[in-house]
N, C-alpha and C positions, 0 to 999 in steps of 0.2 A: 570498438576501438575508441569511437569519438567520446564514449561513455568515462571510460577508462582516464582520458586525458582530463574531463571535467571532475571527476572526482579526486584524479591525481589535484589541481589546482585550488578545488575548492577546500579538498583539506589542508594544502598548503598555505591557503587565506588563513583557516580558520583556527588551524592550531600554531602556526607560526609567523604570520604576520598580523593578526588582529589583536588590537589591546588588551592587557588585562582587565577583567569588568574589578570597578574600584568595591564592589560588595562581595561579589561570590568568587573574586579570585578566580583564578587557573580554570580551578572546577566546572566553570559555565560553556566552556570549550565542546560540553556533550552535545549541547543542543547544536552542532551544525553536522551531527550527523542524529540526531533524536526528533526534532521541529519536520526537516524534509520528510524521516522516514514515516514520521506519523501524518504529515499530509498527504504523503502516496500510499496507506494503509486503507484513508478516509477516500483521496478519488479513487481508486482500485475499485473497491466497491459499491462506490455509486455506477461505477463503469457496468461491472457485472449486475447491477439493475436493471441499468438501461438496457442492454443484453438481453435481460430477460426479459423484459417489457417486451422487446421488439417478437422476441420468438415468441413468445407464448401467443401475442396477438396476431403475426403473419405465419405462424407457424413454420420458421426458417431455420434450418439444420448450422446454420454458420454460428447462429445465434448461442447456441447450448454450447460449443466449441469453443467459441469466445469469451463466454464465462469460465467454460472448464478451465482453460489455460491463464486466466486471471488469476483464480483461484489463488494457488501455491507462491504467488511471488506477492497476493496482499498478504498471503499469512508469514511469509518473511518482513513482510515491511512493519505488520502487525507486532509482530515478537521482537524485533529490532528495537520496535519505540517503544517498547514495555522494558526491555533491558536495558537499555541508554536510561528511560527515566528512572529505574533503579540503581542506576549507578551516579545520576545528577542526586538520587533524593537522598542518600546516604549521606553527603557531607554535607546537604543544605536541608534535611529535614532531621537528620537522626535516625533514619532508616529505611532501609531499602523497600518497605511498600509499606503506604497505608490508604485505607478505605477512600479516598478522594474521590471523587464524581468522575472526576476528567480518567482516572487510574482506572476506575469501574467500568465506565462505558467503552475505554478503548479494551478492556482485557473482555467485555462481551462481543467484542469487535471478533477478538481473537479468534473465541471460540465459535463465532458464525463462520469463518473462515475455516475449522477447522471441520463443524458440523455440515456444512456445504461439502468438501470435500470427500470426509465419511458418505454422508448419505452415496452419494453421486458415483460414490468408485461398491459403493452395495448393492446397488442394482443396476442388473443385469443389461436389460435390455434399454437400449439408448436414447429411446424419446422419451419411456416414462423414466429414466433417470434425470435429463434434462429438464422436463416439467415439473420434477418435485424439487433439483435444483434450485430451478428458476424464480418456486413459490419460496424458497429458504432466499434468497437474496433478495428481492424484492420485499419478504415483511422486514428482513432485516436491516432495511437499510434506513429506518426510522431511527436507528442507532445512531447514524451519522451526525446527523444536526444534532442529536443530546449531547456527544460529543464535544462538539464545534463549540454550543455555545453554554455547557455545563459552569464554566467558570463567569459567568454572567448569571444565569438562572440558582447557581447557590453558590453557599459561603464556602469554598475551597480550597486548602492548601497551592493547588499550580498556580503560579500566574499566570494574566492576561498574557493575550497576544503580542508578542511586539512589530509582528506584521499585518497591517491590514489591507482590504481594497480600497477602504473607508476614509483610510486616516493616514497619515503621514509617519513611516518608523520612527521606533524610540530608538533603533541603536544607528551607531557609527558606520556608514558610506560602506568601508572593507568590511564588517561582519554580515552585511545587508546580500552582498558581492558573493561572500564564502556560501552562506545558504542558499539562494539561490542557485548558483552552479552546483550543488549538491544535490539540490529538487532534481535542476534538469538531470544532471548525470544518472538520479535513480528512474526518472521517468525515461530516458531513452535507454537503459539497462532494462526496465519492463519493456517496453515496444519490442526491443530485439527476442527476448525468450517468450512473449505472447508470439510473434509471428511464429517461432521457431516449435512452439505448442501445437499452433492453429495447423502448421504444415505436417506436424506427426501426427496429429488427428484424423486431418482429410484423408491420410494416407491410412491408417488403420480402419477407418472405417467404411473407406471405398477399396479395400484393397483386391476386392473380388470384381470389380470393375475394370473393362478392357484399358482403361487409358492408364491406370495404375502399372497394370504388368505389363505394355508396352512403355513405359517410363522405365520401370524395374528392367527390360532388355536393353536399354539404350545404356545404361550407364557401364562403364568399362568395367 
């Protein structure tokens, strides 16, 4: 719900109270739903590292769970920012995709996202699925930083960031306002469908477990 009201608000920053940009016109309105989705595309899967890190080292069953249910909402946030920049790059580049650093490493994003999931729903048995998961996200996630900072490391079509940790915004107060309550809105939209993952999971695969089917009798 609280989700729902932030992104009700922030697109009401971004597409109807925030200025025109005086170069790309109307058109720049993508990025405050294109910027968030591609930052929650990039933490998602640093998320699902960590994850793996943890289980593979303490060999913890929460661990494999926590990735699996990550999974499917980066490859949303993934595809999201690959479609919004196809639709910002058509009227400001001439065309809806070209070979760009920042375009390539996020559409490698995509497909780890997509290769993770494959893999993970092809085998059978659920640790060694987890394990080879866990080795797909982990090498994968050297992807991230190329990412991040492709448009500094080569010559690039995107532009820089106009958000940093570093440095002070290049835009106006209200656009600053709309993306951010956009980030949050999509990161507690992930929190509620990871918990609500992690809870179908425990459940299918303790289901042969006495505290399961006395759960399963309690509910009316």
């Amino acid at each position: 719900m609280l989700a729902s009201v932030l992104l009700a608000a922030g697109l009401w920053l971004g597409f109807m109270v925030a200025p025109t940009d005086f170069q790309q016109g109307e058109g720049y309105r993508i990025i405050f739903v294109h910027v968030p989705a591609s930052w929650m595309s990039m933490v998602i899967y640093l998320a699902m590292a960590f994850w793996s890190v943890l289980g593979l080292t303490f060999n913890t069953r929460l661990s494999g769970m926590m990735t699996r249910a990550l999974a499917p909402t980066g490859a949303l946030f993934a595809f999201l920012s690959l479609w919004t920049g196809a639709l910002w790059g058509k009227p400001m580049w001439g065309a809806w995709w070209v070979w760009d650093a920042r375009l390539t490493s996020e559409l490698i994003l995509f497909f780890l996202y997509l290769g993770y999931i494959a893999l993970t729903s092809a085998i059978d048995d659920t640790r060694r699925s987890d394990r080879a998961g866990a080795l797909v996200a982990i090498v994968g996630a050297i992807n991230v930083p190329i990412i991040y900072f492709s448009v500094k490391w080569w010559n690039t079509l995107h532009q820089g960031a106009s958000v940093s940790l570093t440095k002070s915004p290049t835009m106006a107060a209200v656009m600053l306002w709309a993306m951010l309550l956009m980030a949050l809105a999509f990161w507690l939209y992930t929190l509620a469908l990871v918990f609500y993952r992690v809870r179908t999971l425990i459940l299918q695969r303790e289901r042969h477990a006495s505290w399961v089917q006395d759960l399963a009798e309690v509910k009316p």
